[in-house]
C-alpha positions in Angstrom: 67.5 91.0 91.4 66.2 94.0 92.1 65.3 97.7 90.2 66.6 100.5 91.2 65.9 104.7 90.6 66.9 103.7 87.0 64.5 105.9 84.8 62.0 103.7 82.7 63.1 105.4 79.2 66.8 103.8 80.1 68.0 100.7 78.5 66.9 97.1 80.6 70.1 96.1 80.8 70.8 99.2 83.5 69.2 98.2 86.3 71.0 97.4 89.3 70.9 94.7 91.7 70.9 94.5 95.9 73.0 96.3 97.9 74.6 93.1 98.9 75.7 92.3 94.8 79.2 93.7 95.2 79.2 91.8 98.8 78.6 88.9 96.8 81.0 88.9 94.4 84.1 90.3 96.5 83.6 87.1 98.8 83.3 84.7 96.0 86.9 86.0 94.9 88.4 84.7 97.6 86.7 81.3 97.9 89.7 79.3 96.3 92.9 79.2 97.6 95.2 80.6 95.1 96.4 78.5 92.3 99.7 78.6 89.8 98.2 78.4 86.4 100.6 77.5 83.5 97.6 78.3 80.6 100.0 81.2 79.5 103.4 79.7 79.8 101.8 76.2 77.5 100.2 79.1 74.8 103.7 81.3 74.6 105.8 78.2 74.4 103.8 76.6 72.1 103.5 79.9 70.0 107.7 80.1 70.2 108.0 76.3 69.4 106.1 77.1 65.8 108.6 80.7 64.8 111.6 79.6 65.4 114.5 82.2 63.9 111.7 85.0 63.0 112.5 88.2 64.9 111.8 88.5 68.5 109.3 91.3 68.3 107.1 89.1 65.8 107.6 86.0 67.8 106.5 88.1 71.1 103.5 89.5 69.3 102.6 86.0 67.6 103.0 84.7 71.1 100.8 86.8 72.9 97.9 86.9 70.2 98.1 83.2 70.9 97.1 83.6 74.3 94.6 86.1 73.1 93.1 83.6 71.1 93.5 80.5 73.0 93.3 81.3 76.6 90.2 79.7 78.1 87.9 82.4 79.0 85.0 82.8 81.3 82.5 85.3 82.1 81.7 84.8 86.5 78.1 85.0 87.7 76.9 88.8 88.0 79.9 90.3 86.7 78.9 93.2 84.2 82.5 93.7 82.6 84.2 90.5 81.4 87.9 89.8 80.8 89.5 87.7 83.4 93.3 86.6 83.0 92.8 82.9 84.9 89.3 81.2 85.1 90.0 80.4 88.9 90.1 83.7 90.5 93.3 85.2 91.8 95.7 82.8 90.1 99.0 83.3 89.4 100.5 82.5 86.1 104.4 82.0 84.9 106.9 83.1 82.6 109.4 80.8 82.0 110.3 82.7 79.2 111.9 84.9 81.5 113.3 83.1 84.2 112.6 79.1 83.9 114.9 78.2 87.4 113.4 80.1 90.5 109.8 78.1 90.0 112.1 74.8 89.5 114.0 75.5 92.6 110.8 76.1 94.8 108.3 73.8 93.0 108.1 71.4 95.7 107.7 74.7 99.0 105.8 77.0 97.1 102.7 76.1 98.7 104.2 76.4 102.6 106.4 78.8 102.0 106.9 82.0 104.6 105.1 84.7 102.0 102.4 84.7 99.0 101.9 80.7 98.8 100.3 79.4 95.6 98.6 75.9 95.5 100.7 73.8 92.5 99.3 70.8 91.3 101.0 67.2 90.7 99.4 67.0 86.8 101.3 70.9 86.3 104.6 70.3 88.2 105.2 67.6 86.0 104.7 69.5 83.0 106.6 72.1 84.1 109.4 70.0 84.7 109.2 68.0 81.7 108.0 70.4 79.0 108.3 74.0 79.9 112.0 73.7 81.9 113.6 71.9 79.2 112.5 74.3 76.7 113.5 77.2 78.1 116.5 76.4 79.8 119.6 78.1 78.3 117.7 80.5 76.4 115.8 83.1 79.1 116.1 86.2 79.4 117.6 85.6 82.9 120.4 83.6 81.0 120.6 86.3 78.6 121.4 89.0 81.7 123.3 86.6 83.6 125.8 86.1 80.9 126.3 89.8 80.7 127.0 90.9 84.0 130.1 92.2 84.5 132.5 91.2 87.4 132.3 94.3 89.2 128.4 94.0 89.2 128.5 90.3 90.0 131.2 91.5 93.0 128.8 94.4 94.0 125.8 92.1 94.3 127.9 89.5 97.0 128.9 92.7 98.6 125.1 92.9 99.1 124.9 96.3 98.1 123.0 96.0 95.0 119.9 94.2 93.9 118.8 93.8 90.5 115.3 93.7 90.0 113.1 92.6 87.1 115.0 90.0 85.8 112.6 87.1 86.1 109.4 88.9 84.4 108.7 91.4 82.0 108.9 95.2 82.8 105.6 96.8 84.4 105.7 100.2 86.1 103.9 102.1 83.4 101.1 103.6 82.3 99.5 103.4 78.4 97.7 106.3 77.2 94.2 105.5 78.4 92.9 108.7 77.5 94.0 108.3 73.5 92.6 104.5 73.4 89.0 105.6 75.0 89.1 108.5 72.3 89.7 106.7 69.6 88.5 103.0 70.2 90.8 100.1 68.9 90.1 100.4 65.2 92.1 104.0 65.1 94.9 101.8 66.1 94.9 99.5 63.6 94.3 102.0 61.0 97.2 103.7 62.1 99.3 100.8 61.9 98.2 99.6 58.5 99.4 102.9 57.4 102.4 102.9 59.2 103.3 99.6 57.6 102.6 100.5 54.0 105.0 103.5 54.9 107.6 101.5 56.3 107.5 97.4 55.7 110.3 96.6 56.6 109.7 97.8 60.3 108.6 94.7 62.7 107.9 97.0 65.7 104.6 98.0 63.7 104.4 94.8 62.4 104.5 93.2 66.0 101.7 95.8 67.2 99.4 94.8 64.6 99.2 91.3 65.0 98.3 92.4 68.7 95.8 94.7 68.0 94.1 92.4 66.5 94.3 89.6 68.3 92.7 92.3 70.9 89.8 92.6 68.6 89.2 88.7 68.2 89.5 88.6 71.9 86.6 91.1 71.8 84.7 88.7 69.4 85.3 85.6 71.8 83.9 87.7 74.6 80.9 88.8 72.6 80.2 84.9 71.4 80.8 84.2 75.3 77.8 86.4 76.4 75.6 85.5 73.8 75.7 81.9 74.3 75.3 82.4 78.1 72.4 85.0 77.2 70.6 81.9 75.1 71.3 79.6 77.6 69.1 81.3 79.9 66.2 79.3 79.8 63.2 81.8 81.1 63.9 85.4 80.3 65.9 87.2 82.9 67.6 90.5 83.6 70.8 88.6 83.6 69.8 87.4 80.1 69.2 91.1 78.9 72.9 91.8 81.0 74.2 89.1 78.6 73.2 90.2 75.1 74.2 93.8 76.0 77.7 92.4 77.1 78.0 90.6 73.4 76.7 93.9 71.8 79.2 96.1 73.8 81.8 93.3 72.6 81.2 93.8 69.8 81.2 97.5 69.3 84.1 97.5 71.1 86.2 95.6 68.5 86.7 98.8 66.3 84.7 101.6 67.7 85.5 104.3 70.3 83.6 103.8 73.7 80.8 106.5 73.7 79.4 105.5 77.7 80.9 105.3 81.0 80.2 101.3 80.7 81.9 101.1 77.7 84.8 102.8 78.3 85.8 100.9 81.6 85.3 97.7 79.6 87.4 98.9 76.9 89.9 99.7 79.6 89.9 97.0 81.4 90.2 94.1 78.9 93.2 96.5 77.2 94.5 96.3 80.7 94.1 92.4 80.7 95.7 92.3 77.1 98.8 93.9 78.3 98.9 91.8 81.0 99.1 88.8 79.0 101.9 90.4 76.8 104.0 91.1 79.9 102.7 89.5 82.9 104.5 92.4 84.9 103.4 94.4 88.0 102.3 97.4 87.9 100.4 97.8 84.7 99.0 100.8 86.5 96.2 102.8 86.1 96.8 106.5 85.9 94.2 109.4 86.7 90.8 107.7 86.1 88.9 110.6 87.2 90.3 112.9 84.3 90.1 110.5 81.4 86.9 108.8 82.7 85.3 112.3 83.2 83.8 113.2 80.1 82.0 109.3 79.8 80.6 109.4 83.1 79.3 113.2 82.0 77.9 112.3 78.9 76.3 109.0 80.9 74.5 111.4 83.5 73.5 113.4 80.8 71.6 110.5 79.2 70.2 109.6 81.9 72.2 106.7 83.4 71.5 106.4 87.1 73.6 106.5 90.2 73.2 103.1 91.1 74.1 101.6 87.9 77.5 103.7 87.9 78.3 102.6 91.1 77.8 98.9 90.3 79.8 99.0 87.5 82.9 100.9 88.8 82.5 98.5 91.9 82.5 95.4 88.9 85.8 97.2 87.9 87.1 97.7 91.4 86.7 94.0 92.2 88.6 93.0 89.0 91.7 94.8 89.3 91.9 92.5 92.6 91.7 88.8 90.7 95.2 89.9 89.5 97.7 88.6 91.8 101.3 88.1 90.9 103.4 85.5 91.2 107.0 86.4 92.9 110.2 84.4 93.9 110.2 83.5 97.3 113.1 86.4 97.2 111.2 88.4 95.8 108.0 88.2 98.2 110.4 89.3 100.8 110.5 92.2 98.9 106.6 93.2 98.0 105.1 91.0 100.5 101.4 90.6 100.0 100.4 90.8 96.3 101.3 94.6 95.5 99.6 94.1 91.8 100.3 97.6 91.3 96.3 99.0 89.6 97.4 102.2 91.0 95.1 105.2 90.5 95.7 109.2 91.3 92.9 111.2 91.6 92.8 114.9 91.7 96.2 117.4 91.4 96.5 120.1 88.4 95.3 120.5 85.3 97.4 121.2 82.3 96.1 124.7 83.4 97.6 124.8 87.1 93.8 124.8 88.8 93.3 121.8 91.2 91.2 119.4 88.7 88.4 117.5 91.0 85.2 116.4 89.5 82.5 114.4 90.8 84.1 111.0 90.0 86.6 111.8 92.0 84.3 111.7 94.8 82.6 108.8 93.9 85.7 106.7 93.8 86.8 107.7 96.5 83.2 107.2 98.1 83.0 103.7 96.4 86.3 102.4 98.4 84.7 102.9 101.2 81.8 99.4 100.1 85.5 97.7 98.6 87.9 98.2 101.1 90.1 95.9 99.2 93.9 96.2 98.6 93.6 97.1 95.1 92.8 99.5 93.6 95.5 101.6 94.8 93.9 104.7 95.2 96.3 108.1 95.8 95.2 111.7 95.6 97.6 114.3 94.7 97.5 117.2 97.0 98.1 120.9 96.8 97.5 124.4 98.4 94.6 124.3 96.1 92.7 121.4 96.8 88.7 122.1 97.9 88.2 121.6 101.3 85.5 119.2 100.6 87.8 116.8 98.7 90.0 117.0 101.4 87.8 116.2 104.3 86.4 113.0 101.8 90.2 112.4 101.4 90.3 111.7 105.4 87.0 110.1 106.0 88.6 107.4 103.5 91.9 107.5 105.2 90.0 106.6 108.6 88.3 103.3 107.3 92.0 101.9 108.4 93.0 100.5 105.3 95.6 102.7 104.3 94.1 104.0 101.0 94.2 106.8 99.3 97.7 107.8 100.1 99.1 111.2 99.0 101.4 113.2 96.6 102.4 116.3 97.0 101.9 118.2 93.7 103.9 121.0 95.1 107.0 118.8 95.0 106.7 116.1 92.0 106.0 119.0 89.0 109.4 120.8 90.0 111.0 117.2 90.0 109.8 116.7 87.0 110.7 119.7 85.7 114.6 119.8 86.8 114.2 116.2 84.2 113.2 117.8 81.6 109.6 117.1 81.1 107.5 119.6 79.8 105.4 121.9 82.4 101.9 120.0 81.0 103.3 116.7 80.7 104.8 117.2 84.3 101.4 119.0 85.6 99.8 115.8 84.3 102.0 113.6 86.6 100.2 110.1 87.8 101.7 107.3 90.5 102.7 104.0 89.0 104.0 100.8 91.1 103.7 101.8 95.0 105.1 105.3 94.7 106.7 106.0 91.8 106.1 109.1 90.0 105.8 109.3 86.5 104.4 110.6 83.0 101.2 108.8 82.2 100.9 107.5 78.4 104.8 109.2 77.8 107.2 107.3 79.9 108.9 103.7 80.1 110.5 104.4 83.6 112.3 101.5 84.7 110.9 102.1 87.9 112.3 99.4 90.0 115.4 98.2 88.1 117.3 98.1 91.8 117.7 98.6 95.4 120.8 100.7 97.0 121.9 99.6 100.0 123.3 102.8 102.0 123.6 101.5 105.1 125.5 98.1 103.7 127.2 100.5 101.9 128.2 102.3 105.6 129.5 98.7 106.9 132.0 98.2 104.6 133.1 101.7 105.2 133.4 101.2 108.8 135.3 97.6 108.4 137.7 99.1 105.9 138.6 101.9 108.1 138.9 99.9 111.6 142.6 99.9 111.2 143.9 103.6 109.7 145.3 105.3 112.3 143.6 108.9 113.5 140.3 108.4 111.3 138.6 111.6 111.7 134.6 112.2 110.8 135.9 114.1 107.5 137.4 110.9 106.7 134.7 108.6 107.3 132.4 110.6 105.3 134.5 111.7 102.8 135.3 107.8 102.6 131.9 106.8 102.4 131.0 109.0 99.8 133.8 107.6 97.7 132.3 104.0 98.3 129.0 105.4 97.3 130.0 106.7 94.1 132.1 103.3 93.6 128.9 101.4 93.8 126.8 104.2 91.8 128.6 103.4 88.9 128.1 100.0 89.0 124.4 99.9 89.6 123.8 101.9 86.5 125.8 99.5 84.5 123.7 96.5 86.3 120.8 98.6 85.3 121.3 98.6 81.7 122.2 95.0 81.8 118.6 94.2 82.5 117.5 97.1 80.1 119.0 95.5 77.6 117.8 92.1 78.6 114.7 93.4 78.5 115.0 95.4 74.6 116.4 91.7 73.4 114.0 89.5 75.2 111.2 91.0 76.3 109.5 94.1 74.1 105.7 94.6 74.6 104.5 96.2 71.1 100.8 96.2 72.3 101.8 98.6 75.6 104.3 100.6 73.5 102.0 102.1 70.7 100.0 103.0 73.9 102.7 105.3 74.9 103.7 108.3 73.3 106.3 108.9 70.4 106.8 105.4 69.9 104.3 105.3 66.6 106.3 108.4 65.3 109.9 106.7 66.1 108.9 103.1 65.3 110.3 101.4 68.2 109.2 99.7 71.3 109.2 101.4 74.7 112.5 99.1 75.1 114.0 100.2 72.2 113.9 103.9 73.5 111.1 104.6 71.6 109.2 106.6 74.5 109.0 110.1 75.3 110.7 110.2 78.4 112.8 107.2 79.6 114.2 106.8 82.7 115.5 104.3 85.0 115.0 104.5 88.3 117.1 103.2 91.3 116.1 102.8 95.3 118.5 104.1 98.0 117.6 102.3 101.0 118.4 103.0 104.5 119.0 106.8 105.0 117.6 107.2 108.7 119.8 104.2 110.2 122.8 105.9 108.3 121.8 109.3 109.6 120.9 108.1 113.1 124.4 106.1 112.4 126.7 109.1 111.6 125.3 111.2 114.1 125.9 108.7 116.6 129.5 108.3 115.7 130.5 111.6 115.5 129.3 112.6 119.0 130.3 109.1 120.7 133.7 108.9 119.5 134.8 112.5 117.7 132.8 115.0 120.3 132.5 113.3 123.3 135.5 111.1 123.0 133.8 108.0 124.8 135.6 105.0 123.2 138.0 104.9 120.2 136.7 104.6 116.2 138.4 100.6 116.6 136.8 100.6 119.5 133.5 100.7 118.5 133.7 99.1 115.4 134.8 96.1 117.0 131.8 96.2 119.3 130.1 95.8 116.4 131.9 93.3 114.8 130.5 91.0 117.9 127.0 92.2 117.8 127.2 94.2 121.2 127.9 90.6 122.6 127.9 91.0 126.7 126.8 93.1 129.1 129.5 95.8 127.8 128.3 95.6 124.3 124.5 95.5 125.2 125.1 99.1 127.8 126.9 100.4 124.8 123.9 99.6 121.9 121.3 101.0 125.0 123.3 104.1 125.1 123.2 104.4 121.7 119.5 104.1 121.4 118.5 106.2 123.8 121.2 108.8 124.5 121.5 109.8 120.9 118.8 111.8 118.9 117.4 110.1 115.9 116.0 110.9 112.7 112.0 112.0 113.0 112.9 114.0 116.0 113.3 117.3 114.2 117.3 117.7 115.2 118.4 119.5 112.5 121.7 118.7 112.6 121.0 115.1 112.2 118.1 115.4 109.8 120.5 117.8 107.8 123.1 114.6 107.4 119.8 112.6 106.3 119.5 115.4 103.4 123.1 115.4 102.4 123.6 112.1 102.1 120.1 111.7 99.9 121.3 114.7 97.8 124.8 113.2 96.9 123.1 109.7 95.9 120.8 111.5 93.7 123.4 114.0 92.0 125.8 111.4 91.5 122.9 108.8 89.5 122.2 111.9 87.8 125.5 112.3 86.6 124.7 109.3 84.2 122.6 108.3 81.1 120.9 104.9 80.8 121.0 103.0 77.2 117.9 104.4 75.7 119.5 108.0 76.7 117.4 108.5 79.6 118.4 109.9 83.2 118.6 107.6 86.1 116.7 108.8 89.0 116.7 108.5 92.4 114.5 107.1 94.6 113.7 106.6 98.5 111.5 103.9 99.3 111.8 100.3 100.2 108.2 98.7 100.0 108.7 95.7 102.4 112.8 95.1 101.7 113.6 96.9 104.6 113.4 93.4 106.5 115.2 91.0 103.8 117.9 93.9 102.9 118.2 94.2 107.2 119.5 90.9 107.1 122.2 91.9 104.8 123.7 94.8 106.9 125.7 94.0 110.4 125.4 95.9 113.6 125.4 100.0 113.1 126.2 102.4 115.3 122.1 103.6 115.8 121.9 100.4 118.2 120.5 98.0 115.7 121.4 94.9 115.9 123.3 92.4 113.0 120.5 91.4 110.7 117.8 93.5 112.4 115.0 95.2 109.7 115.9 99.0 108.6 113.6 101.8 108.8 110.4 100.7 107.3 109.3 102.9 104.2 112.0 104.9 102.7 111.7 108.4 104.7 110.2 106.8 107.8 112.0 107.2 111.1 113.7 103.8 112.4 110.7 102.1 113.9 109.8 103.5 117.4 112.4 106.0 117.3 110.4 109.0 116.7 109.1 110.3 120.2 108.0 113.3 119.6 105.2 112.9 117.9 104.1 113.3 113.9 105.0 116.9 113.3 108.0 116.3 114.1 108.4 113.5 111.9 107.3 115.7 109.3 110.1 118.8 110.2 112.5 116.0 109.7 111.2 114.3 106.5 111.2 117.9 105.4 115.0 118.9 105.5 115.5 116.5 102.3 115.3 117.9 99.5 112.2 116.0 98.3 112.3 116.8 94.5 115.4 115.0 94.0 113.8 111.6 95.1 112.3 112.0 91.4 111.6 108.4 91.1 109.7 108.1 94.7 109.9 108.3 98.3 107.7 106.9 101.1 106.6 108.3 104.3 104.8 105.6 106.7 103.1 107.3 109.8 100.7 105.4 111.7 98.1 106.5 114.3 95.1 105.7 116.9 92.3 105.7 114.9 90.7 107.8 118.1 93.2 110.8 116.4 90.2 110.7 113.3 87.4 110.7 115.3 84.2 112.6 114.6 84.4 115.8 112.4 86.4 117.1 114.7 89.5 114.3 114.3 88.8 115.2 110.2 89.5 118.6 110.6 92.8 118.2 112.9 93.7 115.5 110.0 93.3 117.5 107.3 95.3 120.5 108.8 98.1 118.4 109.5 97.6 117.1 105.6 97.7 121.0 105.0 101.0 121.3 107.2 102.8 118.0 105.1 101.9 120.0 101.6 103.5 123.4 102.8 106.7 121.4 104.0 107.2 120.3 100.5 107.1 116.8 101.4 106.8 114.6 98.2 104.5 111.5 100.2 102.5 110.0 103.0 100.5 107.1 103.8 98.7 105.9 106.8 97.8 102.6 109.1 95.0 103.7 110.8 94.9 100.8 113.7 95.8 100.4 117.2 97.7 97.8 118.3 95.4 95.8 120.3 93.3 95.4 117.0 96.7 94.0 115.3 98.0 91.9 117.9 95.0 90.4 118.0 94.7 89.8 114.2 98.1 88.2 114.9 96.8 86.1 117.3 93.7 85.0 115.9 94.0 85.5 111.9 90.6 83.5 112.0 88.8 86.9 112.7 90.2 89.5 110.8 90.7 87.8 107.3 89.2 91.0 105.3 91.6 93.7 107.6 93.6 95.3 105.1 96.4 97.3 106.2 99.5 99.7 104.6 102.8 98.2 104.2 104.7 100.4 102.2 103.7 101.7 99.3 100.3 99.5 99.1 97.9 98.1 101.1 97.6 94.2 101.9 95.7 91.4 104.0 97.3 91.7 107.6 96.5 88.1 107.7 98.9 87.4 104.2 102.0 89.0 106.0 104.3 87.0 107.6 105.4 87.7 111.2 108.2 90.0 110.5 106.0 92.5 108.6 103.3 91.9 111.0 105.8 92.7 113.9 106.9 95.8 112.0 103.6 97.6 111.6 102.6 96.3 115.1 105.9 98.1 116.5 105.5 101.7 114.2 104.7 104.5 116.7 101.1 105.1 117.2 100.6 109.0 116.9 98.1 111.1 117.8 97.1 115.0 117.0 
């Protein structure tokens, strides 16, 4: 170990090490292949075995202070902020609790399967199988939701229209109220709950919290007699000895008291994180604008003195963490968010509650800091508008040119009026933060339902097609009229599949630790599942509106305009696939004779908007069960591929089975010729602040585009160009395509490339094929 600039009137426990510390421990994270780990799934069972018939809430909150209290813990070599969920980094642990059968069903492939493989060993499949699947069988909350769906949903899902989401885990995609926990420290919560209690006893929501809270604390106390045994253990005096007692004496403040340093408060952050991890074991647990609510620590640190160095070391300690959480998905489910998206998603920058761009020196340094991580997680965003300092622009690109598709960016200038036209105040929506990949929503005030289920448009375009092959004298009016019809069909149904898992969820699932971290649900005594948030919405997916605008626009000029083949015609070419020579001609004409979406036709883009708009108004039309609005969203993350498979051939030339267009908003891949401002133009005609829940925008280019200062400056005009078009999002894969197909070919040398996928950022090497072949195949643009 070696000092640093550290000032000699500064506590020892703040010097810093080598340059090549955080080297160091970033590699030995990924030493291990990943493991299951069934430490939390034996605690929680064990825990539910012992209150049998007490309320859910309690048992919940019992369960999880059992983990709390039992969990083996360790504290890794260097690390300076403890609070691991898995001794063996990057494990992934179950929750049979929710759903017992998928782990059963793919116990034996798990560890070869296609996506995200986990190592599970003999001594824990057995358990599993004899302890933990007998238990729980029968009495999950995926039997729970499965016994309430309703036949239309059940006939809307084998229509494969409609996925239901979140119904083998508990619900993530939300953000606590950091800023209120770093104010006030642990003990104000316990204080408030004591009160609460005394006010109302009879209310187990504040019961529930309580017993959390302090299992927190005594999870705090383990830590503390964790670092001082190691510190004792030391057998020569050591700067890691005087790391050690510091960590125990942080500890230990940090039980009750309020963080007063920049050290302390990312600790106390972080093992609150980790706490509500255990409690849910959900994905995005995200992290919400760490700049802001960080601000006035790091301040006061500088102030006292604290140097550079050590900052940087122990933001780079929390940077590291947030990527030994890796969860564990379905095999279906990978499909979906292939490649680990944890979800410790972070927006920098954007408004203040006073509508001046808010950018602060630790906004550069995170952003500065990525560029020594250069890891998928954290998933850092910046929120963009016509204010932001050209400086923090420029940094914004540099960061965006390391190739690893991080920061991406939100367009303030879209997601406050969105807000707005929901009902959220002007601060609150000023104050907006990015959960999950791209969702928007309300830090600290909003349970979301982010990702409760994917819309399938274009499968919704299929049936249309089939059920009108045989009226006589279709006309386009029909055939959309028709297909707006179907989509309002299946609107109604996805709502109601929606609030089957919501209510899953409020039965078997509430999380009283994460809700008295959000907003209103102390004053209204109930958990976030319960309604007791702020704001709650649920949010739904519509997926695959360029292939059913490049569809419809195809249509209508083939057959109604130009008159080139019959409606029945057609249709029954794609009833075979284009099989033959006749059927392949007819799919190249399609392709190439036809503009597509990302081209800047307006007419087609236009058919893009409406379509978009008429989903959105019509979810908007309806309330969810804790009296929220459902809200639309546009993104796919990486189910363009599996939900492909479901759709047939379409009139935009793709083939039966083939992926849609990746993203959400992204042109069909290598359909959009003209270059990335014309991609923009068309992204543009939507109206952007319906997609309230999210939309993504994929655009890839040669990195030779960001070259030098003057590539940053054509870059950040262009960023410039995407804010004034009111676009709500864009992200970026910075790579050319010899440096992928290479990785593809030899994944031996490029196992630390991280590229974007969809709304996050993955190992290229992690990806199977498909998604590698789709990023390979995304245009490469230049400026």
């Amino acid at each position: 170990m070696t000092t640093s600039t550290t000032t000699n009137d500064r506590p020892a426990f703040e010097t810093t090490r080598t340059n090549t510390h955080l080297e160091t421990m970033k590699a030995n994270l990924f030493r291990q292949k990943r493991q299951i780990s069934l430490e939390r799934a034996k605690l929680y069972t064990q825990s539910y075995q012992q209150t049998i018939g007490e309320p859910t809430i309690i048992r919940r909150a019992k369960a999880t202070a059992a983990i709390l209290d039992h969990v083996a813990i360790s504290i890794r070599p260097d690390e300076r902020l403890v609070g691991n969920r898995t001794i063996r980094p990057r494990s992934g642990i179950l929750s049979p609790e929710m759903d017992p059968y998928w782990i059963m069903s793919e116990i034996d492939t798990i560890d070869h399967r296609p996506q995200d493989q986990f190592e599970f060993t003999p001594e824990d499949k057995i358990y599993y199988q004899e302890v933990l699947l007998p238990y729980w069988s029968g009495h999950s909350m995926k039997d729970f939701i499965n016994a309430q769906i309703t036949p239309d949903v059940q006939q809307a899902q084998k229509d494969l229209v409609i996925k239901l989401n979140q119904t083998d885990k508990g619900q993530g995609h939300i953000i606590m109220d950091f800023e209120q926990i770093l104010q006030h420290g642990l003990g104000y919560f316990k204080q408030q709950l004591t009160e609460k209690i005394a006010q109302q006893p009879m209310n187990d929501f504040f019961k529930a919290a309580k017993i959390v809270f302090e299992a927190v604390t005594r999870h705090f106390d383990r830590y503390a007699d964790l670092a001082a045994r190691l510190a004792q253990a030391e057998t020569t005096p050591s700067y890691r000895q005087i790391e050690l007692t510091e960590m125990a004496a942080m500890c230990r403040r940090l039980r009750t008291a309020k963080p007063t340093t920049f050290y302390e408060a990312l600790q106390l952050l972080w093992l609150v994180s980790i706490a509500a991890q255990y409690e849910s074991n959900a994905s995005s647990l995200s992290l919400g604008r760490m700049d802001q609510y960080l601000y006035p620590f790091y301040q006061t640190s500088k102030a006292q003195g604290t140097s550079d160095e050590f900052i940087r070391e122990i933001l780079g300690d929390f940077y590291l963490k947030t990527n030994d959480v890796v969860l564990l998905r379905s095999a279906e489910s990978a499909k979906c968010f292939a490649g680990f998206p944890t979800g410790y998603t972070v927006a920098l920058g954007g408004y203040d509650k006073y509508g001046q761009y808010a950018v602060n020196p630790l906004s550069y340094e995170m952003l500065d800091l990525y560029e020594a991580i250069q890891l998928p997680q954290p998933n850092l965003s910046v929120r963009i508008n016509a204010q932001i300092p050209r400086r923090f622009l420029n940094k914004t690109c540099e960061t965006i040119r390391l190739g690893t598709g991080i920061p991406m960016l939100f367009n303030d200038e879209v997601c406050v009026p969105g807000f707005l036209s929901k009902g959220v105040t002007l601060d609150d929506a000023r104050d907006y933060a990015v959960v999950g990949c791209v969702e928007t929503t309300i830090p600290g005030k909003t349970y979301g339902l982010h990702d409760i289920a994917l819309f399938n448009l274009l499968r919704i375009f299929e049936l249309t097609l089939a059920a009108l092959k045989d009226v006589p004298e279709v006309t386009y009016d029909l055939l959309r009229q028709t297909l707006l019809a179907n989509i309002d069909h299946y609107v109604a149904i996805v709502t109601k599949g929606s609030d089957i898992v919501d209510l899953g969820h409020r039965t078997f699932a509430p999380t009283p630790f994460l809700s008295t971290l959000i907003s209103d649900c102390l004053a209204n005594g109930q958990d976030v599942t319960a309604g007791g948030a702020r704001y709650n919405f649920s949010g739904i997916q519509g997926i695959g509106e360029p292939n059913l605008a490049d569809a419809l626009y195809a249509v209508n000029q083939l057959v109604f305009v130009n008159h080139e083949m019959t409606f029945k015609a057609l249709v029954q070419q794609l009833d075979h696939n284009f099989a033959g020579s006749d059927g392949e001609a007819l799919r190249q004409h399609l392709i190439h004779d036809f503009d597509k979406y990302g081209n800047d036709n307006a007419e087609l883009d236009l058919e893009c908007a409406k379509i978009f708009r008429h989903f959105a108004l019509e979810l908007d039309k309806y309330k969810n069960i804790r009296g929220g609005a459902f809200n639309a969203g546009a993104y796919t993350v990486s189910a363009h591929i599996p939900l492909g498979h479901d759709v047939g051939a379409t009139p935009d030339g793709r083939k039966a089975h083939d992926q849609l267009a990746d993203g959400g908003l992204s042109p069909m891949v290598g359909r959009d010729h003209l270059g990335p401002t014309a991609v923009l133009k068309s992204v543009s005609k939507i109206d952007n602040t319906l997609a309230v829940n999210g939309s993504l925008l994929n655009l890839k280019f040669s990195p030779d585009t960001l070259k030098g200062d003057a590539g940053i400056r054509k870059f950040a005009d262009f960023l410039l160009a995407f804010t004034q078009l009111k676009i709500r999002h864009v992200q970026f894969n910075i790579q050319s395509k010899a440096t992928l197909l290479d990785a593809q070919k030899h994944p031996e040398n490029y196992a630390g490339l991280v590229v974007r996928v969809a709304g996050y950022s993955a190992f290229f090497v992690d990806l199977n094929k498909q998604i590698q072949d789709d990023i390979i195949a995304r245009a490469e643009h230049r400026l």
